[in-house]
C-alpha positions as CSV (number, residue, x, y, z in Angstrom):
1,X,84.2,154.4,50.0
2,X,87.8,154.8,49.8
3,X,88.1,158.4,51.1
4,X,86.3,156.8,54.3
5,X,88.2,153.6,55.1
6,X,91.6,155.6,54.4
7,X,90.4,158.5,56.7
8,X,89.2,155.6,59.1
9,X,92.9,154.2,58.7
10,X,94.3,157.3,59.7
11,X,92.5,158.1,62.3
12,X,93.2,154.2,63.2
13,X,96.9,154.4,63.0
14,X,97.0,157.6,65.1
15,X,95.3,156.2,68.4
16,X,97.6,153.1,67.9
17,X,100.4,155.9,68.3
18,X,98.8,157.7,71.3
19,X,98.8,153.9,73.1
20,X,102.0,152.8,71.9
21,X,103.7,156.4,73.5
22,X,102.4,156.2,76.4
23,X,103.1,152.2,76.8
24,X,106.9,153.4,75.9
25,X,107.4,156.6,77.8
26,X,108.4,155.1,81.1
27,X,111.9,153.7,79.8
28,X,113.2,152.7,76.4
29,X,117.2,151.7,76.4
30,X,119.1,149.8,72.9
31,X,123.1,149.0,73.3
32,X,125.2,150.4,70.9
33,X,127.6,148.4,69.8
34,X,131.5,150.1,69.7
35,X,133.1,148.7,66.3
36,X,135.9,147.4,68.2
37,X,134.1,145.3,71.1
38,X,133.4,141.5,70.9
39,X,130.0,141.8,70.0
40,X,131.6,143.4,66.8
41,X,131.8,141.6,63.5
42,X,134.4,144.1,63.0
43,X,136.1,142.9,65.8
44,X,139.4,140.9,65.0
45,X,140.8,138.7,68.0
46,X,144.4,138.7,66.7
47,X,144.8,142.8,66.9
48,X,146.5,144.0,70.2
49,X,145.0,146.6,72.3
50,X,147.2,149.2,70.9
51,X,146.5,148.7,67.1
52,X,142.7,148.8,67.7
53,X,144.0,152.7,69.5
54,X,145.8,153.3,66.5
55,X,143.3,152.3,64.2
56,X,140.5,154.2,66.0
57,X,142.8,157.7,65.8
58,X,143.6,157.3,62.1
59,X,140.0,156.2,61.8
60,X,139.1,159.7,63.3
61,X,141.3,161.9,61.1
62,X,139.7,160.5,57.8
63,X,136.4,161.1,59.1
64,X,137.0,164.4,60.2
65,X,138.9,165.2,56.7
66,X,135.2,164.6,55.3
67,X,133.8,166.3,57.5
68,X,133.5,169.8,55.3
69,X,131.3,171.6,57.3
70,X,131.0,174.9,55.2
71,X,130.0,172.6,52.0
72,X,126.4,173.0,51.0
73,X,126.4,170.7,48.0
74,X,127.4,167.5,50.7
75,X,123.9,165.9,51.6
76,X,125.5,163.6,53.9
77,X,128.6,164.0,56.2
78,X,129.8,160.4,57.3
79,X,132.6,158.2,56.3
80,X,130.3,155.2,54.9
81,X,132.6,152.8,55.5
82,X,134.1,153.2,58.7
83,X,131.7,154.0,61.7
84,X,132.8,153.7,65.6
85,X,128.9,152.9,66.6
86,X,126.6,150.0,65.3
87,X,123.6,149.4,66.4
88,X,121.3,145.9,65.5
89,X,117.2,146.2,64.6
90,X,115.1,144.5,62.6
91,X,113.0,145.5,59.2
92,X,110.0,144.1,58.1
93,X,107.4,141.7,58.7
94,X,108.8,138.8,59.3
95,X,111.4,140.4,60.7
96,X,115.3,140.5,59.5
97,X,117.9,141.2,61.2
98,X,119.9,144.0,59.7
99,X,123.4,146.1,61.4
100,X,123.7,150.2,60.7
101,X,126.3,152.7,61.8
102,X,124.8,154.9,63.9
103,X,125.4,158.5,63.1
104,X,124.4,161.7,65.0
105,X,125.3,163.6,61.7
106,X,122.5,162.0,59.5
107,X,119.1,162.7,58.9
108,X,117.5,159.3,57.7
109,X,117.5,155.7,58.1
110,X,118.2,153.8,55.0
111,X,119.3,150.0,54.4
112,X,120.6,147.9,51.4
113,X,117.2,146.3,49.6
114,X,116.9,143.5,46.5
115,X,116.4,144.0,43.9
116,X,120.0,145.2,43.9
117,X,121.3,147.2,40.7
118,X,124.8,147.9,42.3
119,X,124.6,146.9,45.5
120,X,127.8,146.8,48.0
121,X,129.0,143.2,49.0
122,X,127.2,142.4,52.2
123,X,127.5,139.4,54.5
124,X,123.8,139.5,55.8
125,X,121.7,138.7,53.0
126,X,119.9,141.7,52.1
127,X,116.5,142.6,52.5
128,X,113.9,141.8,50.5
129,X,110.8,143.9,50.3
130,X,108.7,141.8,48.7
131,X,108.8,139.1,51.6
132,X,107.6,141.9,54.0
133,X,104.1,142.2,54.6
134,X,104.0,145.5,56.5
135,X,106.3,147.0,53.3
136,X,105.3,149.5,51.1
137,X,106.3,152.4,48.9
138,X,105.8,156.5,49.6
139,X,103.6,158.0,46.7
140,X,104.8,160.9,45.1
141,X,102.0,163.2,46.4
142,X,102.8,162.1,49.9
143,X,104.0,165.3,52.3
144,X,106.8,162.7,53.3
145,X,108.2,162.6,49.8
146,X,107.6,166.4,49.1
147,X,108.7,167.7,52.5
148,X,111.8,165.5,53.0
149,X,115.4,166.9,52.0
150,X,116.8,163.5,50.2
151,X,113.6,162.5,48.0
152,X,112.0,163.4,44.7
153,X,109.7,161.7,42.6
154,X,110.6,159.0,40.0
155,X,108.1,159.0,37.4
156,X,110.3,156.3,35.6
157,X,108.7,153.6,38.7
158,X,105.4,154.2,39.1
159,X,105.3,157.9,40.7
160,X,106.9,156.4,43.7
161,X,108.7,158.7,46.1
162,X,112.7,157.7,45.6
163,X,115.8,159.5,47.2
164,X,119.8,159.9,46.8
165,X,122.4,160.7,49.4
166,X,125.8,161.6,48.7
167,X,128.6,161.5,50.9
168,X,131.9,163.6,50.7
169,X,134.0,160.5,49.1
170,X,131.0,160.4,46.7
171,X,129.7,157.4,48.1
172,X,126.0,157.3,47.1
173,X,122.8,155.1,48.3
174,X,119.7,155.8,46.0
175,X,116.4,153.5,46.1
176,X,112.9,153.9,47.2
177,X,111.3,155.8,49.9
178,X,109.8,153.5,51.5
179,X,107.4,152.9,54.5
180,X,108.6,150.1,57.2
181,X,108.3,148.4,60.5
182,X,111.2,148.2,62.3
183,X,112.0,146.6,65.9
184,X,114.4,147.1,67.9
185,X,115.6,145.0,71.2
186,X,114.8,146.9,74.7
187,X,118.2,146.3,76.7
188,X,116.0,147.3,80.0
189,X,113.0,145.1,79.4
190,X,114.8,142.5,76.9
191,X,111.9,142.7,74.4
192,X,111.5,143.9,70.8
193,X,109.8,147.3,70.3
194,X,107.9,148.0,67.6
195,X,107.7,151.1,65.5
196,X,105.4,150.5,62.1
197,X,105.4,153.0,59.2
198,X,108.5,154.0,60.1
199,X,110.1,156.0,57.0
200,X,113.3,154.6,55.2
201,X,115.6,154.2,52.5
202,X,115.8,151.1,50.5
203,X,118.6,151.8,48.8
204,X,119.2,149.7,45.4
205,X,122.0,151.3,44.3
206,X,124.6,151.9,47.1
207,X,128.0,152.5,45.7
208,X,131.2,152.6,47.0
209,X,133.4,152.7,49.9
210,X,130.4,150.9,52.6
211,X,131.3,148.2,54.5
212,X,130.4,144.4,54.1
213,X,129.7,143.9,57.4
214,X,126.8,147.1,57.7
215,X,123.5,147.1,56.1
216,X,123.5,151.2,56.0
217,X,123.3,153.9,57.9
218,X,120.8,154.8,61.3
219,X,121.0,158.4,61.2
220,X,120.3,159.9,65.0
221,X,120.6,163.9,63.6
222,X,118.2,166.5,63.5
223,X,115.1,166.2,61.3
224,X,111.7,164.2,61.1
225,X,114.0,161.6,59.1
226,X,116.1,160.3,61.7
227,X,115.6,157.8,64.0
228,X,115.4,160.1,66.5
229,X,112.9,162.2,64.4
230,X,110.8,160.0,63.8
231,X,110.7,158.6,67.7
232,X,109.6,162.3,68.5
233,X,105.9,161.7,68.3
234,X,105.9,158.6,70.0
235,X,108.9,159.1,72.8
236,X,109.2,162.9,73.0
237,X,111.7,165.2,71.7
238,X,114.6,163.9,73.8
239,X,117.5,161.1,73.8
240,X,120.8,160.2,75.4
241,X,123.5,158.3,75.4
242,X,126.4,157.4,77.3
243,X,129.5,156.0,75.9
244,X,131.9,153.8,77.9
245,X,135.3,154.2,78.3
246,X,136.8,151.8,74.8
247,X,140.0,151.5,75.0
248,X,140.1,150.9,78.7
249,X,140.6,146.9,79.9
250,X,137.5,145.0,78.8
251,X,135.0,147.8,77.2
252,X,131.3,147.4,79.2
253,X,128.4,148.2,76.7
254,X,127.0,151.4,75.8
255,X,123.4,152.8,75.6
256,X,121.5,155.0,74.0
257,X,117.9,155.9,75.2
258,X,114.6,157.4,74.3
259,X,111.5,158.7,76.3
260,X,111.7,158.9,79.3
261,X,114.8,157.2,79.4
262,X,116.4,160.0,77.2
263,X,116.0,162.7,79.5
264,X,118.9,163.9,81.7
265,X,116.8,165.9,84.8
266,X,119.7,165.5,87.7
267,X,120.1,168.6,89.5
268,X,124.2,167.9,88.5
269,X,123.8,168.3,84.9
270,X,124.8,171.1,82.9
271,X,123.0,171.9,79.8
272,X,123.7,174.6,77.1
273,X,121.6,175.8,73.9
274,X,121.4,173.4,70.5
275,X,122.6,175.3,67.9
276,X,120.8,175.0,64.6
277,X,123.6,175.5,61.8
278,X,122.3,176.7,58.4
279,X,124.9,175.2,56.7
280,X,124.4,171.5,58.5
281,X,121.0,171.2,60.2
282,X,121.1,167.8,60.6
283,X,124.2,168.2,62.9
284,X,124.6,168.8,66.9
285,X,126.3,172.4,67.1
286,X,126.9,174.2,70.4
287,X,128.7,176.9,71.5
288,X,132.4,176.1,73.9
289,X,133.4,179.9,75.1
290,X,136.5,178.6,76.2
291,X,138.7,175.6,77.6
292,X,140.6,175.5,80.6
293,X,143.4,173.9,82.5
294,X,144.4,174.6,85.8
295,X,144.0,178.5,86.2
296,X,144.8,178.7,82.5
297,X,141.6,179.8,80.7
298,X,141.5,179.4,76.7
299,X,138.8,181.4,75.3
300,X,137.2,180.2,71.8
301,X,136.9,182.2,68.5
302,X,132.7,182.4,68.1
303,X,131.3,181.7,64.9
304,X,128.3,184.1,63.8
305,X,125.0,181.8,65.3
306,X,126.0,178.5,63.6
307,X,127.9,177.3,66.7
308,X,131.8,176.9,67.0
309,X,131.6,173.2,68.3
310,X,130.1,170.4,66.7
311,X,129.5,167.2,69.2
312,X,130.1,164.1,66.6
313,X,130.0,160.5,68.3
314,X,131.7,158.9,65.4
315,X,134.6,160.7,65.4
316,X,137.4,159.9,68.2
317,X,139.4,162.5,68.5
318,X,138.6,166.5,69.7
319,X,139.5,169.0,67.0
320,X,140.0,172.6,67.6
321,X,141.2,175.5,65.9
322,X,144.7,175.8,66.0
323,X,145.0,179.2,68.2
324,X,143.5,177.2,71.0
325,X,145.2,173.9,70.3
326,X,148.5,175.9,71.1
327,X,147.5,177.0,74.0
328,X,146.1,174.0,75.4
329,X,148.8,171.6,74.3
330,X,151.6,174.7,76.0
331,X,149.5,174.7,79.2
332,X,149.2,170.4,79.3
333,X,153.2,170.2,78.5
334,X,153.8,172.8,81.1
335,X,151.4,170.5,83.6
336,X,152.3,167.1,83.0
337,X,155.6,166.1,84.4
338,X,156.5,163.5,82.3
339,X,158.8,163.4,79.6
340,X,157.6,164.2,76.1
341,X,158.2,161.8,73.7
342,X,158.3,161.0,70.1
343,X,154.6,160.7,68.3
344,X,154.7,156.9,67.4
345,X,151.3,157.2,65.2
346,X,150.1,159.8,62.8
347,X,148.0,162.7,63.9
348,X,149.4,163.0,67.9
349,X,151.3,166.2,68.0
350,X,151.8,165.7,72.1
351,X,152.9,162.4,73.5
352,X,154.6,161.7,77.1
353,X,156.9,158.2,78.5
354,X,155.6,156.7,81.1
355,X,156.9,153.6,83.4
356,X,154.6,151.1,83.5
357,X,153.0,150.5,86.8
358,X,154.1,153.7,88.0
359,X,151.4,156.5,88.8
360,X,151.2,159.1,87.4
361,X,149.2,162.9,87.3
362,X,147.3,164.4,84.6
363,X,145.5,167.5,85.1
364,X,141.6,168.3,85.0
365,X,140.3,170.1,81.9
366,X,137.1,172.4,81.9
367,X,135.4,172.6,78.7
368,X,133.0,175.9,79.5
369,X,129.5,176.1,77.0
370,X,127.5,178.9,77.0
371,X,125.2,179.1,79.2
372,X,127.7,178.4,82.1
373,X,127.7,175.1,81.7
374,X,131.3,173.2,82.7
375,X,132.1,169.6,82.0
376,X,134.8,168.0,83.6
377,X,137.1,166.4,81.2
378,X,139.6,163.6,83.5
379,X,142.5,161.6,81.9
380,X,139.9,159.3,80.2
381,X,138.3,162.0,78.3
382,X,142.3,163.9,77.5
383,X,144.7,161.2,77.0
384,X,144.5,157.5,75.6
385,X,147.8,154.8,76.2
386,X,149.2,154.1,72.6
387,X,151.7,151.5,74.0
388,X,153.2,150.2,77.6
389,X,155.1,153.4,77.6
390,X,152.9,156.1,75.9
391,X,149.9,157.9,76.1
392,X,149.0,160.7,73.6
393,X,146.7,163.8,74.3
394,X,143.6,162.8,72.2
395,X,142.9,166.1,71.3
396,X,144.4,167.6,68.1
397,X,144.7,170.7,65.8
398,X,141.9,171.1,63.3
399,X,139.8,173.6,60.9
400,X,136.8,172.7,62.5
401,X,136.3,172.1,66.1
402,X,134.4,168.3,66.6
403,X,133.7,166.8,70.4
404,X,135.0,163.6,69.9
405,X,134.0,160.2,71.5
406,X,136.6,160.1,73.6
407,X,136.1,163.0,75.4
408,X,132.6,162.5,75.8
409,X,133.4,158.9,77.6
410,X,131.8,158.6,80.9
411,X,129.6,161.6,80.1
412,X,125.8,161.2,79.5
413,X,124.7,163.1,77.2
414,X,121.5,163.9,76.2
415,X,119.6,166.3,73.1
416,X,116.4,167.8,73.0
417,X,115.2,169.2,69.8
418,X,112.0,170.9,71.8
419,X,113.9,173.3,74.0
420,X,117.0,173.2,72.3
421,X,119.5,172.1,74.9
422,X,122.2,169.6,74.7
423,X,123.1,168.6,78.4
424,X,126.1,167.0,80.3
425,X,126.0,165.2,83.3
426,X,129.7,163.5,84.4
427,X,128.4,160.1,85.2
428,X,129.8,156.1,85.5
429,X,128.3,155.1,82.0
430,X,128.9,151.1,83.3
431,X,127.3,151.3,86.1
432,X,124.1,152.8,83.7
433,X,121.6,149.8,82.9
């Protein structure tokens, strides 16, 4: 009798996911929500445009110092505390509001849950499982718990599937693996979307350096963990997003989409190949042959088949190795015709004076992917105003090369995990929804 009413549920729970698909494939749109805009609780109304800049950059160079991308003993690769994208949903039934960074390096959801060992201070109050009626642990002999790269069995709590992550500043969330419902808000339609026995970590030991403001991490990276994993069945294999311009006037929202939604088909886009790394599958690698300014060309140094490039939307800055830095930084000083200047914050190495309310030129770069796709890089994707009378060249010397969130600005970008294509279409990401 119990064989045939959970094969019954089964069978259940799968035609509710064929309907549910094909009710969402038509369009499917969330806001993400840029740690320094209004709708923030980050957001501090007393800092000046240019500290929330500096911020951001120095932000971006502690992320990218833990961003050890030839480690294979780091299970996770962002800075906990910090995050440039949030994004709001709900857990459980009743539902409760909860806030994550949103990560395109990680490869599962997981949120602070009572009963709390050591639990980070949060200002939500943190979710309870028991209240939730739709809540329930992952056995041990479950193909979640045994396939999934995090979890492991904890015979010390009932054979219930459990999992750790560990982050680079040894940071760690460990708690259940757990079975969830969690809604999120459609920005198109402007009403909650369901997913139920969605997979997550409720984490009751999360220790150090999180925020109080975040409930834990939504992870948008490669694997049937992520959100975007575990969206596949039900949205397809695709998403997007396109990221505003931040640090521009009054920042306009940006969105990230599934479904149909998610897919960038526009005869103008560019796309290139997905590059699964060995060392980091759960991260976006691609291949950049070279970078270019004017009739300047810069090639790139390859690297094997793990991709040279990683495409990271919570870090702000562009990092690339340091023979093409050079290059690119003599060929913008050569182009620009403005007086260099003085690096007022840490981590610029090329900074020009400018007169306010004068105009003023900055040149086009190419950033060429294999596959011959170029993407158009303007002065919103290159260079960011630190003050009245500076603006810095937002792309910097690194040992590993990351496609910051800057230069992605006004770009909609958008990953399929079925054909293994990122592509790039140069777009108005306000005028999107």
């Amino acid at each position: 009798m119990v064989l045939r009413y959970s094969s019954f549920l089964i069978v259940f729970v799968f035609l509710q996911h064929i309907s549910f698909s094909k009710a969402l494939k038509s369009s499917f749109s969330v806001e993400m929500i840029h740690r320094d805009s209004p709708k923030s609780p980050f957001y501090r109304p007393t800092e000046t445009h240019f500290q929330r800049v500096e911020n951001a950059i120095l932000r971006s160079i502690h992320r990218a110092n833990y961003l050890k991308l030839d480690s294979n003993d780091v299970e996770g690769t962002i800075t906990p505390f910090s995050g440039e994208f949030l994004l709001n949903f709900s857990v459980g039934t009743p539902p409760v509001q909860v806030l994550g960074i949103v990560d395109t390096g990680s490869d599962m959801i997981w949120i602070q849950c009572q009963p709390c060992k050591h639990c980070y201070k949060e200002d939500k109050p943190i979710f309870d499982p028991s209240t939730s009626r739709t809540y329930s642990t992952i056995p041990c002999v479950s193909a979640y718990c045994l396939s999934a790269p995090h979890a492991f069995c904890n015979f010390n709590n009932g054979r219930h599937c459990a999992y750790r992550v560990t982050y680079d500043d040894d940071s760690t969330s460990e708690g259940d693996f757990s079975w969830e419902t969690i809604t999120l808000t459609s920005s198109t339609k402007n009403v909650p979307v369901t997913f139920p026995q969605t997979v997550i970590g409720c984490g009751h030991n999360n220790v150090a350096m999180f925020s109080e403001k975040t409930s834990g991490i939504v992870g948008l990276g490669i694997g049937p963990f992520s959100l975007a994993g575990q969206l596949e069945p039900k949205t397809g294999a695709t998403f997007s997003y396109c990221l505003t311009p931040m640090y521009q006037g009054n920042p306009k929202p940006s969105y990230l989409h599934f479904g149909d939604a998610g897919e960038v088909t526009i005869k103008e886009a560019v796309s290139t190949p997905l590059i699964r790394n060995m060392e980091q599958p759960s991260m976006y690698f691609v291949v950049m042959e070279a970078i270019s300014v004017g009739s300047k060309r810069i090639e790139f140094p390859r690297n094997g088949e793990n991709g040279n490039i990683l495409i990271d939307s919570g870090t702000t800055m562009t990092f690339l190795p340091d023979e093409v830095y050079s290059s690119l930084e003599r060929e913008m000083v050569n182009a620009v015709k403005l007086p260099r200047t003085n690096n007022p914050i840490e981590g610029f190495r090329l900074c020009f004076g400018i007169t306010p309310g004068e105009e003023y030129h900055i040149p086009i770069v190419y950033a060429h992917f294999k596959g011959g796709g170029t993407v158009t890089l303007y002065n919103v994707n290159t260079f960011v105003k630190i003050s009245e009378t500076v603006i810095c060249f937002v792309f910097i010397s690194g040992s590993e090369a990351i496609f910051g969130n800057l230069a992605q600005q006004d770009i909609l970008i958008g990953y399929d995990t079925e054909r293994n294509t990122v592509t790039f279409l140069n777009t108005d990401c306000t005028s999107e929804l």
